[in-house]
C-alpha positions in Angstrom: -29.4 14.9 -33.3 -33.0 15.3 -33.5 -33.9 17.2 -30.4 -34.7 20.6 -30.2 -33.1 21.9 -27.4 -29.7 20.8 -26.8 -29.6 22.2 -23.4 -32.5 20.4 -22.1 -32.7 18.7 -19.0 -33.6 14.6 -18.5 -36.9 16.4 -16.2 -38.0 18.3 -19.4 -38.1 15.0 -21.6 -39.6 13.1 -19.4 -43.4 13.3 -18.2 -44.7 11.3 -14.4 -48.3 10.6 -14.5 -49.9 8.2 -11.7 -46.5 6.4 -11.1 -45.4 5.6 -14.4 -43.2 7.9 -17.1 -42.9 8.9 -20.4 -41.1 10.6 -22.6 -42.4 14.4 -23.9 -40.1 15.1 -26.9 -39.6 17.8 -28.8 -38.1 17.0 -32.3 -36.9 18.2 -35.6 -38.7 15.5 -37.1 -40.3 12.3 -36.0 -37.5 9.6 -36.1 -37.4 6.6 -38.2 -35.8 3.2 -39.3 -33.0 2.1 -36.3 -33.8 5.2 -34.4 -37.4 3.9 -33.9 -36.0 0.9 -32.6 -33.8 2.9 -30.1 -36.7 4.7 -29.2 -38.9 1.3 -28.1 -36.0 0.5 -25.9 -35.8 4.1 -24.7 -39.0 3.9 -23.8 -39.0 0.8 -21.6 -36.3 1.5 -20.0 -37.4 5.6 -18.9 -41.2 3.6 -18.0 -39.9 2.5 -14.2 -37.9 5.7 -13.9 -38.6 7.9 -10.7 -37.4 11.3 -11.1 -36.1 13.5 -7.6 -36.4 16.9 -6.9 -32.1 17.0 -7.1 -30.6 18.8 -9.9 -29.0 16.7 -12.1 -25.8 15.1 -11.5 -23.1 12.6 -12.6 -23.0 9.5 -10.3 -20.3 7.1 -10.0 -21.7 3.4 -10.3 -18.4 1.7 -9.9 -18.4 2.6 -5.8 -21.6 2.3 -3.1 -20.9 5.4 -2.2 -21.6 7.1 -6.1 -18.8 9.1 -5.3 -15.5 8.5 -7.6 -12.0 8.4 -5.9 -8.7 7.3 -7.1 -8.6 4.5 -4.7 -11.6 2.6 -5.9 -10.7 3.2 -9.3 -7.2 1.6 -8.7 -8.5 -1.1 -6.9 -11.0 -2.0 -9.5 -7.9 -1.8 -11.7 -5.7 -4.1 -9.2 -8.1 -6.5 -9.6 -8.6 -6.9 -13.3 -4.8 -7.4 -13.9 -4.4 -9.5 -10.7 -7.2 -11.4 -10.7 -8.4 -10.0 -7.0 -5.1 -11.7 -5.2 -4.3 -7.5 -4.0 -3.2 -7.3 -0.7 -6.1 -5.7 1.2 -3.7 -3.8 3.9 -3.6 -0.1 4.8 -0.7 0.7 6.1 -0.7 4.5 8.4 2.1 6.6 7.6 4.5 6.8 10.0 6.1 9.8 11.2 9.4 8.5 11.9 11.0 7.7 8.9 11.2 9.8 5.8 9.0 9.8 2.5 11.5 7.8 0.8 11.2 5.4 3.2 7.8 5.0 3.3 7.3 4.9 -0.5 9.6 2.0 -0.3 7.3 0.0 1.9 4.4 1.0 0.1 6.1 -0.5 -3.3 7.2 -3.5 -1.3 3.7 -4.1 0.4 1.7 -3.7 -3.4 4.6 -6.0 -4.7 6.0 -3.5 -6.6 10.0 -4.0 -5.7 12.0 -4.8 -9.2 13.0 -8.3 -7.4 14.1 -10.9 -10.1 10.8 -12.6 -9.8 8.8 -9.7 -10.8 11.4 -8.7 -13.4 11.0 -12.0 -15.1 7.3 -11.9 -15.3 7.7 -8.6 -17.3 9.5 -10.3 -19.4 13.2 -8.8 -18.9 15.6 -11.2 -20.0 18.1 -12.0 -16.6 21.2 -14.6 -16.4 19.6 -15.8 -12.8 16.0 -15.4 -11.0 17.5 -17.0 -8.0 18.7 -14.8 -5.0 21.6 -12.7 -5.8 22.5 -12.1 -1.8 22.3 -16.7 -1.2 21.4 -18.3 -5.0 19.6 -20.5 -3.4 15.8 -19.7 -3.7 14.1 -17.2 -6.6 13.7 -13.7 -5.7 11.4 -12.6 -3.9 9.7 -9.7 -1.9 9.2 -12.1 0.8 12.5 -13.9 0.2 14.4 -10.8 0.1 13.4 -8.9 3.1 12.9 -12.3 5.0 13.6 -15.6 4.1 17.1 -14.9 2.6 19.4 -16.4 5.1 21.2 -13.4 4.8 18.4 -11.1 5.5 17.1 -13.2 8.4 20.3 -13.1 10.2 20.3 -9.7 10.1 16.6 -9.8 11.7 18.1 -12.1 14.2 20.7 -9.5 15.6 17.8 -6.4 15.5 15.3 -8.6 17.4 18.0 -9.6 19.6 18.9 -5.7 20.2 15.0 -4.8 20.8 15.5 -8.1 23.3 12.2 -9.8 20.8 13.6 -13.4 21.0 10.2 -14.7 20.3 9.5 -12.7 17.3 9.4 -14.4 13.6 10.0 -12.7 10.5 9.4 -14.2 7.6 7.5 -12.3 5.1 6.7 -8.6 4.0 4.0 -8.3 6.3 5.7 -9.7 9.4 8.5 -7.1 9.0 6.3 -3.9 7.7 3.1 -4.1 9.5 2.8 -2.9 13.3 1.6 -5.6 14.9 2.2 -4.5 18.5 3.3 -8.0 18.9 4.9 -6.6 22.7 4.2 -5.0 25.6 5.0 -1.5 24.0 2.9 2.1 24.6 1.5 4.0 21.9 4.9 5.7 20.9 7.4 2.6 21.4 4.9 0.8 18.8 5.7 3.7 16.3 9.5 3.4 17.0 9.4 -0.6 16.7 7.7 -0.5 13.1 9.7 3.0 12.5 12.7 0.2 12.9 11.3 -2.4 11.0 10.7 -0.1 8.2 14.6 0.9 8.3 16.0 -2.5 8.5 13.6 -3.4 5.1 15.1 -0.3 3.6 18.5 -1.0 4.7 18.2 -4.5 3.4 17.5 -3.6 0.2 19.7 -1.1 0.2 22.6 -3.2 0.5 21.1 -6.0 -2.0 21.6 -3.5 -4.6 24.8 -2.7 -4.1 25.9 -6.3 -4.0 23.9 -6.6 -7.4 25.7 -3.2 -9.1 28.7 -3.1 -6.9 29.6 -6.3 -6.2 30.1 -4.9 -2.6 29.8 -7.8 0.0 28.7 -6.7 3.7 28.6 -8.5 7.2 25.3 -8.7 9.4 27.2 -7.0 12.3 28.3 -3.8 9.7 24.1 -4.2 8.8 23.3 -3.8 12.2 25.2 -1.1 13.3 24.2 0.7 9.6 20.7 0.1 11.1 21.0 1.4 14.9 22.8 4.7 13.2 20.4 5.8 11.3 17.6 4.7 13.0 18.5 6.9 16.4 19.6 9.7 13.1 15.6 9.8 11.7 13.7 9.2 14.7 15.3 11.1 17.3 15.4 14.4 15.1 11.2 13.5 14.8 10.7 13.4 18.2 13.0 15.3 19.5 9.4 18.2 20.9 7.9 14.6 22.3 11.1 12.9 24.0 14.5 12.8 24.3 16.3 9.2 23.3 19.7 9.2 24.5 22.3 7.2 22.6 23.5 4.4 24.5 19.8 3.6 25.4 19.3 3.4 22.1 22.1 1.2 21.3 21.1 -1.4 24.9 17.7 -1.3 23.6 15.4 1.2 22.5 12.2 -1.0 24.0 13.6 -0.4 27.2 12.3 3.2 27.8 9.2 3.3 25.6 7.5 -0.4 26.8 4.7 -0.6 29.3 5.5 -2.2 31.6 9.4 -1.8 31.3 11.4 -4.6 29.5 14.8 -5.9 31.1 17.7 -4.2 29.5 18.6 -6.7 27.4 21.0 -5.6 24.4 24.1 -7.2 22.5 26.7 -4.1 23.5 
């Protein structure tokens, strides 16, 4: 209120001499009562100040970097309202599946899926938190697209067409993040979580519509939901790269994309 010059810059108010600084103001009129109190402070804090040669600038103190992005910023936010327990995993976007897929896996990595768990802690008012696909365990991300009994038969019968007998599933991350887990090249790895991905967003496909529909489905009928639109997506996305014939996709698709090749193992 008091200064001159509205425009001035923080270099013009504030004199170096032999390594220390102080303020050079230029006011309407000296300040007095609380200001003067404000100004002591000022003045102590502006004493250890350094000035550069830089033009003034804003700097972001929240990130190392001084450098605001939306990721830090919802990060710092993550961890206020969840107390730090985010999941710290980046996940690349694959090129094999649609957007729509991939938000989904996004949502279901951050915990963001409307399971009945997460539905009760917002407090929506629901006849059951258990399962709706087994009733036996709460809803969760994890149980959902894992544990469920359901679910993990139907994990069974992919592994068993991608010949992956010693393979677990049995959380988000086990079924969303590539973990190269097999002896796969660079491309079979993208197909293998590309089919991951699909079975997560076929599972929770057909969750719903046993929740809204009251449709019931088989494992087999899953699986063959699962092979068809897998070979659909990822064969019209690589189809400048390489050529996936259909009944090597139904054998099994590790067959021609593994280093060194698997045994053709399928389940017909």
């Amino acid at each position: 209120m008091l200064e001159t010059n509205k425009v001035a810059t923080v270099a013009e108010r504030i004199t170096q001499e032999n390594g220390s600084s102080f303020g050079n103001w230029c006011w309407t009129r000296p300040p007095f009562g609380r200001a003067l109190n404000e100004l002591m402070e000022l003045n102590n804090i502006i004493s250890s100040v350094t000035l550069s040669a830089k033009p003034d600038s804003w700097k972001y103190t929240l990130d190392p970097s001084g450098t605001y992005t939306t990721k830090s910023m919802s990060h710092l936010i993550n961890i206020l309202k969840f107390g730090g327990n985010t999941l710290n995993t980046t996940i690349p976007h694959n090129k094999l599946v649609p957007q729509k897929v991939f938000i989904f896996i996004w949502r279901a990595l951050q915990k963001k899926l409307p399971v009945r768990s997460e539905l009760d802690k917002r407090g929506i008012d629901l006849d059951s938190t258990l399962c709706p696909l087994c009733e036996l365990e709460i809803e969760t991300t994890d149980h959902i697209l894992g544990l469920c009994p359901k679910s993990a038969l139907i994990w069974k019968h992919v592994l068993d067409w991608w010949a992956q007998d010693n393979t677990l599933i049995s959380n988000v991350n086990d079924a969303i993040i590539n973990d190269q887990a097999f002896a796969l090249n660079k491309l079979g790895n993208s197909i293998w979580q590309a089919t991951k991905w699909i079975t997560c967003y076929t599972i929770w496909k057909h969750r719903n519509l046993n929740v809204f529909s009251k449709k019931m489905w088989s494992p087999v009928s899953i699986l063959s939901e699962i092979q068809t639109q897998s070979y659909s997506w990822i064969s019209k996305r690589l189809r400048k790269k390489k050529s996936i014939m259909w009944h090597q996709w139904l054998i099994n698709p590790s067959f021609f994309v593994a280093d060194p090749p698997h045994r053709v193992v399928g389940i017909g």
